[in-house]
C-alpha positions as CSV (number, residue, x, y, z in Angstrom):
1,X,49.7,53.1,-22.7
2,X,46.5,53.6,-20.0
3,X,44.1,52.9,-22.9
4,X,46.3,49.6,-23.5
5,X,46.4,48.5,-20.0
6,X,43.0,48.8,-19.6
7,X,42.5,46.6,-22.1
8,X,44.4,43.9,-21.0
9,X,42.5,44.2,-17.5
10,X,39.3,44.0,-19.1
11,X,40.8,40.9,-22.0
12,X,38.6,38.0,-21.0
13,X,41.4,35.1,-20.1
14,X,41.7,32.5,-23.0
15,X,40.6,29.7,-20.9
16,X,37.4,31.4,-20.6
17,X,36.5,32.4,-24.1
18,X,37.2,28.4,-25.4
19,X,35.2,27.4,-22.0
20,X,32.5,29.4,-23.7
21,X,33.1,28.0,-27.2
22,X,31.5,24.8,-25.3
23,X,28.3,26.2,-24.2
24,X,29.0,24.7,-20.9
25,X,24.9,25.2,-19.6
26,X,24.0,23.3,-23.0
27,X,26.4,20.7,-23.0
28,X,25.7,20.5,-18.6
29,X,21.7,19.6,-19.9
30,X,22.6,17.2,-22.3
31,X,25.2,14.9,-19.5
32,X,22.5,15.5,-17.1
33,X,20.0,13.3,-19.8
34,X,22.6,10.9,-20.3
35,X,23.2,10.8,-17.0
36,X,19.0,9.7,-16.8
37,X,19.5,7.3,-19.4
38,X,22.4,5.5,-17.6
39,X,20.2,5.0,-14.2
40,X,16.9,4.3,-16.3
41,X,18.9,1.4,-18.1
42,X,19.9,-0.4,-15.2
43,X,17.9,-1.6,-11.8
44,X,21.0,-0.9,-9.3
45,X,24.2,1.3,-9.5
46,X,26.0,2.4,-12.7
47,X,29.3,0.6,-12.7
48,X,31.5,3.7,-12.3
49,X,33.8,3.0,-15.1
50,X,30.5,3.7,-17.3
51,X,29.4,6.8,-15.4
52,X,33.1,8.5,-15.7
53,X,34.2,7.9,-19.0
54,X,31.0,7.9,-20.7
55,X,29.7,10.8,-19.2
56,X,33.4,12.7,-20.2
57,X,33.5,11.2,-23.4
58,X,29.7,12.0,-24.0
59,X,30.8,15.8,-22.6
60,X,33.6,16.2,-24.8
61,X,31.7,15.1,-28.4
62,X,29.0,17.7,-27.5
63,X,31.9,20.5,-26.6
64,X,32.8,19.4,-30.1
65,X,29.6,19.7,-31.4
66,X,28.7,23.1,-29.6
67,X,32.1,24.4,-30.7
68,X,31.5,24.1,-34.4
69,X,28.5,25.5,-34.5
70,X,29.8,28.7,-33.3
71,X,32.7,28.9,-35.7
72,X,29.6,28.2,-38.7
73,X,27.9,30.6,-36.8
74,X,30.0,33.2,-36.1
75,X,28.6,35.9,-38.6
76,X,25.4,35.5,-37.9
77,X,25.9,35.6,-34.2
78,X,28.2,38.9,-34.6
79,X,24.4,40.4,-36.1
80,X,22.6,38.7,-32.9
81,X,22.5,40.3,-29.6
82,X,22.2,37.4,-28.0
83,X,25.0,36.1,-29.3
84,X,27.0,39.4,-29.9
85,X,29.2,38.7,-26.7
86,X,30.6,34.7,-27.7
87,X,34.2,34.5,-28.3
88,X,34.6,34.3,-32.0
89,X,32.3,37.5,-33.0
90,X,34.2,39.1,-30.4
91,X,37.6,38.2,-31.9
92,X,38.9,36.4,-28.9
93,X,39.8,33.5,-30.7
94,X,40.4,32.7,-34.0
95,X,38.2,30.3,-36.2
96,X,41.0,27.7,-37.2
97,X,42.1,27.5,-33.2
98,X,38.4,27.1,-32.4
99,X,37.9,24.0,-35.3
100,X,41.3,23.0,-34.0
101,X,39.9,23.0,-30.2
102,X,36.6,21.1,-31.3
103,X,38.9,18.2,-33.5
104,X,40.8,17.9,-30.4
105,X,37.4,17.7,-28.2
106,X,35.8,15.4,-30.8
107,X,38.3,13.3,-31.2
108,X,39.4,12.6,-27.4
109,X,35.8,11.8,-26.4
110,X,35.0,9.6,-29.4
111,X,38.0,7.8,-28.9
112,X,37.5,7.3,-25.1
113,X,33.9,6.2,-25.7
114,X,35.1,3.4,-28.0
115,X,38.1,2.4,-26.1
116,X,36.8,2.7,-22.5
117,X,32.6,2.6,-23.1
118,X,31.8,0.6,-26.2
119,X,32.2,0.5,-29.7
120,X,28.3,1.3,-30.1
121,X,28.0,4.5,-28.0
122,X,30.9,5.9,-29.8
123,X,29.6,5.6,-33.3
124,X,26.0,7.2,-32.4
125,X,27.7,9.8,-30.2
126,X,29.4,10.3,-33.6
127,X,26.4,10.2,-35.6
128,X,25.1,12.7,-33.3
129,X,27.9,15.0,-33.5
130,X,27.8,15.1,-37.0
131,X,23.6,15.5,-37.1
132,X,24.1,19.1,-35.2
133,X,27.1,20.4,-36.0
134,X,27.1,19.6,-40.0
135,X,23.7,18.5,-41.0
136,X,21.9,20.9,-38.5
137,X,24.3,23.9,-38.2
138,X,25.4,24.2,-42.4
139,X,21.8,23.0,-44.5
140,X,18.9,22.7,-41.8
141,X,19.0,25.7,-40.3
142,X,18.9,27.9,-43.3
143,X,17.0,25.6,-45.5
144,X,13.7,25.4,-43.9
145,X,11.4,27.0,-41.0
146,X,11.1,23.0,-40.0
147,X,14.7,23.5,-39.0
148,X,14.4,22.6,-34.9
149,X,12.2,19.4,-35.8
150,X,14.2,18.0,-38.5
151,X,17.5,18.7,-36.2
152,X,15.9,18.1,-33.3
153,X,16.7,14.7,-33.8
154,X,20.6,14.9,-33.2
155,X,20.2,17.0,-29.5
156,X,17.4,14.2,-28.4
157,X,19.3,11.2,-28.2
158,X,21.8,11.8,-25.1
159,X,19.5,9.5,-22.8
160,X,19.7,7.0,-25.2
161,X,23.9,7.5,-25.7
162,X,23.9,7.1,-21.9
163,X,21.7,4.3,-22.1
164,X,23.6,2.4,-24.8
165,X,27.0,2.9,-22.9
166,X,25.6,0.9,-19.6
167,X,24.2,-1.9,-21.6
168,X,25.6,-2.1,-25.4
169,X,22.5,-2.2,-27.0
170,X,19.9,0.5,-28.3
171,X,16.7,-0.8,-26.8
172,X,13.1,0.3,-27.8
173,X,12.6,1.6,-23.6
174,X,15.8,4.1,-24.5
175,X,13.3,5.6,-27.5
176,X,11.1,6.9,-25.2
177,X,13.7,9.1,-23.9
178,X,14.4,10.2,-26.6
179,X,10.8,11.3,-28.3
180,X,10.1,12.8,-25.0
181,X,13.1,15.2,-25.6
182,X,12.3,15.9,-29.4
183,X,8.6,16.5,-29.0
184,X,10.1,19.1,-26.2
185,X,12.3,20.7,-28.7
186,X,10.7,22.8,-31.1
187,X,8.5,24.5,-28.9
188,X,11.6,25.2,-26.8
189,X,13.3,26.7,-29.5
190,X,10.3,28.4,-31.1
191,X,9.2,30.3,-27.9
192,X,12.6,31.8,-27.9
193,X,12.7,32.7,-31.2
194,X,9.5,34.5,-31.2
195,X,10.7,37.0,-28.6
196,X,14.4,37.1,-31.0
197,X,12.4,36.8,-34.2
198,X,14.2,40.1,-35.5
199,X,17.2,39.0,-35.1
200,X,16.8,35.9,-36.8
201,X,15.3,38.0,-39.4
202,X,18.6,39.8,-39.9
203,X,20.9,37.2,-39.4
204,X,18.6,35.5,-42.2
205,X,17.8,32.6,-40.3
206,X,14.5,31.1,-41.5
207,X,13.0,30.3,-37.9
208,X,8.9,29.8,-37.8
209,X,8.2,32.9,-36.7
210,X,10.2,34.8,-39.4
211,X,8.7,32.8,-42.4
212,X,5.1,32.1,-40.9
213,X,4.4,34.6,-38.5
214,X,4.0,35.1,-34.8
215,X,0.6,33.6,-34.4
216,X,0.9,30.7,-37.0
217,X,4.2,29.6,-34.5
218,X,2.3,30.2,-31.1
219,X,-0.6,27.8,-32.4
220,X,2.4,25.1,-33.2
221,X,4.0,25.7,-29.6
222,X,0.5,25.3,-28.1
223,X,0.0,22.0,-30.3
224,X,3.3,20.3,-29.6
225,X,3.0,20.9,-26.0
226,X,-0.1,19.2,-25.8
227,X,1.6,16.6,-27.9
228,X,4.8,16.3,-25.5
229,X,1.9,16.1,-22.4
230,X,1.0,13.1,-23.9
231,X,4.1,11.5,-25.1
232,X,5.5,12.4,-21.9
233,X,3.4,9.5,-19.8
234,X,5.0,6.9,-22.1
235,X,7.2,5.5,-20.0
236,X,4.4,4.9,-17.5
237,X,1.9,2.9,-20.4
238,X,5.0,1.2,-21.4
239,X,5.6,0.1,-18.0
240,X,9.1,1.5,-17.9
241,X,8.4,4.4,-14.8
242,X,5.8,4.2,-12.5
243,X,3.3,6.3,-10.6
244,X,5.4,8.7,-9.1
245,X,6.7,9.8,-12.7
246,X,3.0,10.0,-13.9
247,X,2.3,12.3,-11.5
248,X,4.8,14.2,-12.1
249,X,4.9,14.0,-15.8
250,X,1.5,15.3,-15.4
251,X,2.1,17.9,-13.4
252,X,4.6,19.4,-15.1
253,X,3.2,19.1,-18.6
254,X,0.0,20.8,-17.2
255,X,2.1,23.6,-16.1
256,X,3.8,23.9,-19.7
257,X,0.7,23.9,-21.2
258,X,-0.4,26.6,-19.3
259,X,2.3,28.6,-20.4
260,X,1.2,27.4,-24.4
261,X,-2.4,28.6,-23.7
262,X,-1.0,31.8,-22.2
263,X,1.2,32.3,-25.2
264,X,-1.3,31.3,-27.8
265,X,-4.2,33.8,-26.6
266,X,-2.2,37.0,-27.1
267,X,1.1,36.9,-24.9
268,X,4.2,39.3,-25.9
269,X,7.8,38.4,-26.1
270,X,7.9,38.9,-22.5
271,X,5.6,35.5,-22.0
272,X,7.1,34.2,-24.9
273,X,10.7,34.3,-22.7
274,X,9.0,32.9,-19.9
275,X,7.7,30.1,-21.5
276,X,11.3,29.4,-23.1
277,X,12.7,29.5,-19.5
278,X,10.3,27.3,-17.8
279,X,10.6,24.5,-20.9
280,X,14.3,24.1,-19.7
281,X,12.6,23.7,-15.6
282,X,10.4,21.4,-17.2
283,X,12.9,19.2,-18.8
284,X,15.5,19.1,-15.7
285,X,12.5,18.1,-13.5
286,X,10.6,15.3,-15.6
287,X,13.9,13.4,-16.1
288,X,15.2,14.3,-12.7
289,X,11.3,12.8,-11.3
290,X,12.0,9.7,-14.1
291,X,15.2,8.9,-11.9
292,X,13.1,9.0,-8.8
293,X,10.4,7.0,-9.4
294,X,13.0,4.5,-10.7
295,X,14.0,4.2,-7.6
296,X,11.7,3.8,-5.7
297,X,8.9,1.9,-7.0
C-alpha cells in the first residue's frame, strides 16, 4: 500500500502528460513566427479578431501536428533518451486517447481558421499539418538522410499562415519568411543530431550523421549557414525590412556562423549542443528584430 501511494504522489497529472503531447516550446516558436508574419503583412495594428483566432486556431493544428508525431513516434522515442520521458513511452496515456486528443485539436483549429480567419489559411494550415505529421513523420524520416530538408518545408510556413490569415492572399513578400525558416532548419536539426547521433542510430532513424558521418554533416551545417546568412538579408534587397533588420540579420548570422566554423574545425557534441541551442536564439531574435524594424522605419 506505501509502494502504491507513492506512486500516485509521483503520477504526473493527466493534464500535464497531454500538455506535453503538444510540445508546447515547439508549438510557442511556431505562433511566435505567425505571429511575425501577421505584423510583417500589414503597416498598422492586426485587427484583433485575426490575432486571437488565428493565432489559436494556428496553435491548435500544430498541437495536432506535434501530437501525432509522438504517437508515430512513440517506439522509437521509448529507445531515445531524449525522448525516454514523453507521455506515451512512459505509458501515461494511451495511443488511441492521444490520436483522439490530436482529431479533437486538428479539427477545432482547422475549423475555427475557416469559419472565423479565412477559408485560405485553413486549407494550408491543413496542408501543413498533414506535411509533418504524415508525409514527414511516417515516409521522410525514415526514407532518407535528406529527411529535415525535404520536411522542412511543412514547419517553415507559419509566417506565411499568419500572413495569409491578415490579408487572404499568399503573397511572394510572405515567401521570404518562409525560406529564411527552411534554410534555418536543417542545420538546426543536424547540429542536434550529431551530439544524439547514437540514438538515432538505434532508434534506426537515418539522420546525416548516421548515414554520412560526423564530418560530412558538420561541412553541410557550415554550408547552409552561410547559405541562411545570405538568404536572411532578403527582405532588406526586396525592400520588405529596412536597415535596422539588416543589421541585425547580419549580426546574428555572423554569430551563427561562428558557431558553423567552430563546429566544422573539430568541435565535440558539447559545441555541437551549443550550436543547436543558439540556432533557436537566432531564430527568436531575427524575426523578433524583422518586427522592429517594421516599425519603425
Amino acid at each position: 500500500m506505501m509502494d502504491s501511494a507513492a506512486n500516485d504522489q509521483t503520477r504526473v497529472p493527466r493534464w500535464r502528460s497531454f500538455l506535453a503531447l503538444c510540445k508546447p516550446r515547439v508549438v510557442a516558436l511556431i505562433c511566435f513566427t505567425a505571429v511575425i508574419g501577421m505584423y510583417m503583412a500589414v503597416p498598422g495594428a492586426v485587427p484583433w479578431p485575426v490575432l486571437i483566432w488565428g493565432n489559436l486556431g494556428i496553435f491548435l493544428a500544430a498541437a495536432s501536428a506535434a501530437t501525432i508525431n509522438q504517437v508515430i513516434d512513440a517506439q522509437a522515442d521509448a529507445i531515445m533518451a531524449r525522448t525516454q520521458s514523453r507521455p506515451l513511452p512512459q505509458g501515461e496515456i494511451p495511443a488511441y486517447q492521444a490520436l483522439l486528443f490530436a482529431a479533437l485539436l486538428g479539427g477545432s483549429g482547422l475549423l475555427m481558421l475557416w469559419v472565423l480567419v479565412n477559408p485560405l489559411t485553413a486549407m494550408l494550415t491543413f496542408f501543413s499539418l498533414i506535411g509533418y505529421a504524415v508525409v514527414y513523420t511516417m515516409f521522410l524520416k525514415r526514407a532518407t538522410p535528406q529527411n529535415i530538408v525535404i520536411g522542412g518545408i511543412a514547419g517553415a510556413v507559419p509566417p506565411a499562415l499568419g500572413w495569409v490569415a491578415v490579408t487572404g492572399t499568399l503573397d511572394a513578400e510572405a515567401l521570404l519568411l518562409v525560406i529564411i525558416i527552411f534554410i534555418w532548419t536543417p542545420p538546426h536539426f543536424w547540429a542536434l543530431a550529431i551530439a544524439r547521433r547514437e540514438e538515432y542510430s538505434l532508434a534506426a532513424v537515418p539522420m546525416l550523421p548516421v548515414t554520412h558521418g560526423v564530418e560530412f554533416t558538420r561541412l553541410h551545417i557550415l554550408l547552409y549557414t552561410i547559405l541562411l546568412l545570405l538568404v536572411s538579408i532578403l527582405p532588406f534587397v526586396f525592400g520588405l525590412s529596412g536597415e535596422i533588420y539588416l543589421l541585425g540579420a547580419l549580426v546574428l548570422g555572423v554569430r551563427f556562423l561562428w558557431w558553423a566554423v567552430r563546429l566544422y574545425r573539430g568541435g565535440d557534441d558539447v559545441v555541437a549542443m551549443a550550436t543547436f541551442r543558439y540556432s533557436i536564439v537566432y531564430l527568436m531574435m531575427i524575426f523578433t528584430v524583422m518586427l522592429v524594424d517594421h516599425y519603425l522605419v
